[in-house]
C-alpha positions in Angstrom: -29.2 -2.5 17.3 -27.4 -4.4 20.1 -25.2 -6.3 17.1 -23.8 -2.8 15.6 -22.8 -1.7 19.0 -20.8 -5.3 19.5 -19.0 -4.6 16.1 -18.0 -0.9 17.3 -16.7 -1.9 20.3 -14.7 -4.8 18.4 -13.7 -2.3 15.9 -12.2 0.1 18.5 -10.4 -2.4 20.3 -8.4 -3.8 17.3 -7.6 -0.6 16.2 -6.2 0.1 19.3 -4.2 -3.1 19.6 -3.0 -2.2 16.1 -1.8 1.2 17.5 -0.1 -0.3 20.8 2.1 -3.1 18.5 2.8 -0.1 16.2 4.2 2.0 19.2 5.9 -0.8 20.5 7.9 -1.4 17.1 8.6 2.1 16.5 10.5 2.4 20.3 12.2 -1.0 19.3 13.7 0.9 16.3 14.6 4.0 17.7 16.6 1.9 20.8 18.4 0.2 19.0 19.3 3.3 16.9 20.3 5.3 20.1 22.5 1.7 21.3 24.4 1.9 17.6 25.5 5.4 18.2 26.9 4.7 21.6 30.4 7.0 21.6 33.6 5.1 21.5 35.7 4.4 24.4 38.7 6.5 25.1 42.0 4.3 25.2 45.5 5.4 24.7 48.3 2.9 23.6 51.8 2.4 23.3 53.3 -0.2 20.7 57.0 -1.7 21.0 58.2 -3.7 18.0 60.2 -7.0 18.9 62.3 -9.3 17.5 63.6 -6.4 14.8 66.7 -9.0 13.6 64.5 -12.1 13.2 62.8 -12.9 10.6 59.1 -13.0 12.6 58.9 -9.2 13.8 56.1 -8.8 16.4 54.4 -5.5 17.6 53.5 -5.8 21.2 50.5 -3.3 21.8 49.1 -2.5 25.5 46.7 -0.6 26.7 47.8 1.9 29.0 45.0 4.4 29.9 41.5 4.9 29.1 38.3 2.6 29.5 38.4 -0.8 29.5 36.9 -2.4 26.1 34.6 -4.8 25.2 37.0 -7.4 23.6 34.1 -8.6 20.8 33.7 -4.7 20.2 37.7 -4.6 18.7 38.5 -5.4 15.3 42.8 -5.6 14.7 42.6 -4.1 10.9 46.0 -4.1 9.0 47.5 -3.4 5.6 49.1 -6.6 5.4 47.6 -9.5 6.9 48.3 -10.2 10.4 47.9 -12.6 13.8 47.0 -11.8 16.8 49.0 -13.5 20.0 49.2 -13.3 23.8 51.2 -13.2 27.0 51.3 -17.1 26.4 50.4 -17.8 22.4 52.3 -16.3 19.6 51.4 -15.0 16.7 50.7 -17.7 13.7 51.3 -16.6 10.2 49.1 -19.1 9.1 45.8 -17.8 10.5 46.7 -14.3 10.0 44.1 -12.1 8.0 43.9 -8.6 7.2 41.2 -8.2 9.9 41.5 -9.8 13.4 39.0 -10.2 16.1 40.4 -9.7 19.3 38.3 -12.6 20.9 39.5 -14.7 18.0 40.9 -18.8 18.6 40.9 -19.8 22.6 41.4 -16.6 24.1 44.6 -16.6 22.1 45.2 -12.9 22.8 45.0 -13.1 27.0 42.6 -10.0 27.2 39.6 -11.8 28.2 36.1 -10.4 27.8 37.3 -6.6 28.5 41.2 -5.1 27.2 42.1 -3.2 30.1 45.0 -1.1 30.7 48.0 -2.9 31.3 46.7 -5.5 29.0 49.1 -6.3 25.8 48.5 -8.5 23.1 51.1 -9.7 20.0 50.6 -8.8 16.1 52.6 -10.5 13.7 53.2 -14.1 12.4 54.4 -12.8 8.7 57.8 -12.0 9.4 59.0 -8.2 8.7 56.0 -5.6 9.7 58.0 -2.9 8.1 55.2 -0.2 5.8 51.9 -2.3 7.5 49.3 0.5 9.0 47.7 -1.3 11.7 44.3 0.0 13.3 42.6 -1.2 16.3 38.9 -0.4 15.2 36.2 -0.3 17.8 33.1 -1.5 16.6 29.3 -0.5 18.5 28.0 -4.2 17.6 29.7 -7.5 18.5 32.6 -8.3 15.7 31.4 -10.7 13.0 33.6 -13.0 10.9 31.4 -14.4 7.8 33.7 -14.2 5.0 35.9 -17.2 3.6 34.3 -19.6 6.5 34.9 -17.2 9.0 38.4 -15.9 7.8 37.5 -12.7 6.8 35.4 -10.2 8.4 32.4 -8.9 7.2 33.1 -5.4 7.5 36.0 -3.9 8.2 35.1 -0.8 9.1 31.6 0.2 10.1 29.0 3.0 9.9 29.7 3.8 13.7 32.9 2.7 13.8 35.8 4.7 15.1 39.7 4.1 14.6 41.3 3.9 18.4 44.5 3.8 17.4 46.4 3.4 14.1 50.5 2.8 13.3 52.7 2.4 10.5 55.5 0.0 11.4 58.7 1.5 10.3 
């Protein structure tokens, strides 16, 4: 008799453990599912377009109101591929890609870990901008850049997304 009430008792306790790690995994899921949905920030922009008679156009694009951002959150998304620059690195057609981190190459923008307002950064490198949409995209999840050894992003635009601001150069 004493043996069968040793194996309940075992019994009981692993199927509680089993029940505890099962909680445990479901609340993992369901945070992380409440952190994806996070809302977006609320920015608003302005966008001046320099250099209209050369041949290397460049849109400088500040922040002016709104939260601050996450710079790993923003994704530059364009039409036509594009550089990003800074108060004191320009634009380089040669690394320009339809989709730009903002925290991309040694801080090469100026914004630092957040893009606050009065912050500006430089798109361009390709010459004339004229008929390219460009978006900055906010992204819940750190930006990732896996395609064509880190070239190319791997998404452009995600599930939980959201388009801050978009503008067709003219």
């Amino acid at each position: 008799m004493e043996k069968r009430a040793v194996s309940s008792v075992i019994s009981v306790l692993l199927m509680t453990a089993v029940a505890v790690i099962f909680a445990a995994t479901v609340s993992v899921i369901a945070l992380d599912i409440i952190d994806a949905s996070q809302p977006a920030p609320s920015a608003g922009f302005e966008q001046r377009l320099l250099d209209e008679d050369s041949s290397e156009e460049r849109l400088e694009l500040t922040l002016t109101h709104g939260d601050r951002i996450r710079a790993d959150q923003v994704l530059i998304v364009s039409t036509e591929p594009v550089d990003i620059g800074g108060p004191d690195t320009d634009p380089n057609g040669g690394y320009a890609t339809v989709g730009e981190k903002l925290t991309e190459g040694n801080d090469q923008s100026g914004v630092g870990d957040y893009w606050t307002a009065g912050e500006s950064i430089l798109l361009g490198g390709v010459g004339d901008l004229s008929g390219t949409t460009i978006r900055v995209v906010w992204n819940p999840a750190e930006v990732r850049k896996d395609g064509q050894n880190g070239r190319a992003p791997s998404a452009l635009i995600g599930e939980n997304s959201a388009i801050l601001w978009e503008y067709t150069v003219t």
